[in-house]
N, C-alpha and C positions, 0 to 999 in steps of 0.2 A: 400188045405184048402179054402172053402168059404167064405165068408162072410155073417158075422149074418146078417146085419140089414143098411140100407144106405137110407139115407133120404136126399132127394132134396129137396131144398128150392129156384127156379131160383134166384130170384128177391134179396131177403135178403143175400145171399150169400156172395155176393160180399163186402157187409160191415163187414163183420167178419175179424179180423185180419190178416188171412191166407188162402191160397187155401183150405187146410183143415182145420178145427176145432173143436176138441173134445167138443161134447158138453153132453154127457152121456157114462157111462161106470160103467159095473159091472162085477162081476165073466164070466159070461155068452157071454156078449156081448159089442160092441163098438157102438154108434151111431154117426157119424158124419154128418155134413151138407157138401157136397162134389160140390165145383165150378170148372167143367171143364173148361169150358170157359179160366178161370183166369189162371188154372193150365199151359194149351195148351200156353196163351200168356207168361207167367211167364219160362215155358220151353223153348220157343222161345228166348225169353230176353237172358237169360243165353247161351243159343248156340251160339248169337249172340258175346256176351262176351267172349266166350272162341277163337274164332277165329278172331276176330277183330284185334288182332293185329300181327296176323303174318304175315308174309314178302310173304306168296302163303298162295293163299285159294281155295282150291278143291271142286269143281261143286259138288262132295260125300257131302261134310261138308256144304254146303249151302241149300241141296231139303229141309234137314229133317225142317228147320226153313220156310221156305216157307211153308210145307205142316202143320205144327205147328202153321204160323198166320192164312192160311185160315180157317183150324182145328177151329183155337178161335171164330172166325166170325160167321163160318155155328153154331156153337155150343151154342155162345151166342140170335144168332138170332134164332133160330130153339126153342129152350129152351124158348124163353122170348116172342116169336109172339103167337096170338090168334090160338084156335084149329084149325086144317086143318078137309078137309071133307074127306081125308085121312088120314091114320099116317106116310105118308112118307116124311121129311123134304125137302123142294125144294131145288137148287144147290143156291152153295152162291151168284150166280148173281139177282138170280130174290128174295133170303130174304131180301138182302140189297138195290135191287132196288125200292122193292114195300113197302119198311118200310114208314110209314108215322109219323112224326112229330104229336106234341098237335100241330101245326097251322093245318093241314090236308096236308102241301109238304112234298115232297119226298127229299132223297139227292141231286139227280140231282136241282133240284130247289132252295134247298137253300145254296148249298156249289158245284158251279161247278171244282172247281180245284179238291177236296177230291174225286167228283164223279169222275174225269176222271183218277184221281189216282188209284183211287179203281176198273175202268174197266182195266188198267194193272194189278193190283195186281190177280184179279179175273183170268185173262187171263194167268199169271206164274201157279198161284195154278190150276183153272181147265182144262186148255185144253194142257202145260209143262208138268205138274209134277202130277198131279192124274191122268189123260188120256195120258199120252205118245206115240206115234206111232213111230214108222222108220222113217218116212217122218217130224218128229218135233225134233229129235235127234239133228240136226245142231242146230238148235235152242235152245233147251235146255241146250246146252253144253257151249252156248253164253251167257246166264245168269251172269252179272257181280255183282260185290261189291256194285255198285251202285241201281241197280235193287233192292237189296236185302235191302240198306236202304231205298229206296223210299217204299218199302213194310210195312217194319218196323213201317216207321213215320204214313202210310197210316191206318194200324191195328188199329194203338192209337188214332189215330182222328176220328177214325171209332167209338171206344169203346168210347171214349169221348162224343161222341157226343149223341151216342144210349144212355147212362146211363144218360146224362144230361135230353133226351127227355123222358125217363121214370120213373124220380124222385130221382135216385139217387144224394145225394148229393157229392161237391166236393171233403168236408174231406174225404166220405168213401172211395175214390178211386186213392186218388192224388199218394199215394204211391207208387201204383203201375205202373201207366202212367206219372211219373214225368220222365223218363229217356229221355237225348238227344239222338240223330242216328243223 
């Protein structure tokens, strides 16, 4: 079965109550406003929750969350940046580095801890766990607990900050980035 009818809305999305939202529906068809982004980080949350508190947590049960916050990032930034001169969305190092602020800086310039958080996090997602080789296996398999909330925190501050610098306001969002790691 297809789907009739699916309508993006980047920007507006995010303030509607839920990743999804029924917003028309008839005999025929569903219309929703659908936020990946939110869904991808909201997916991640919960994974994070189901294994948090066991006594072993297997490198299996840790990628999919990893590949789930970069997932949120390339998807919220790719979706919400000005048109390219291609239609191929750049990898998430250079959306998130070349984003510029209402003053005209970059992250690196206005938040250097979150930047150098965010070139680890970028560094598990794409060259660990979307690009893997033999030669990164030792390495990927060293991925600890720790890694995985410094990612964590890193996503939300990341999202924080991109929706503060694009007008979204606090109420619309708190809910969903209000969780500690």
């Amino acid at each position: 079965m297809a789907l009739e009818k699916v309508e993006y809305i980047p920007k507006y999305a995010i303030c509607q109550t839920g990743s999804h939202e029924l917003v028309y529906q008839n005999e025929k068809f569903i219309t929703e406003i659908i936020n990946l982004q939110l869904q991808y980080w909201r997916d991640a949350v919960y994974l994070f929750r189901n294994i948090e508190k066991k006594e072993k947590v297997s490198i299996q049960s840790i990628i999919p969350i990893f590949l789930l916050l970069g997932q949120s990032l390339v998807t919220l930034f790719g979706l919400n940046i000005q048109e390219q001169q291609n239609s191929k969305v750049p990898p998430l190092f250079q959306l998130v580095s070349n984003f510029k602020d209402s003053n005209g800086k970059k992250l690196s310039q206005v938040n250097r801890r979150l930047y150098e958080n965010f070139k680890k996090l970028d560094y598990f997602y794409t060259k660990l766990i979307k690009h893997p080789t033999p030669k990164k296996m030792h390495e990927l398999i060293s991925l600890s607990f720790e890694d995985l909330l410094l990612s964590l925190r890193t996503t939300q501050e990341i999202w924080i900050w991109f929706m503060n610098e694009i007008g979204i306001g606090k109420e619309n969002y708190e809910k969903y980035f209000s969780e500690k790691f």
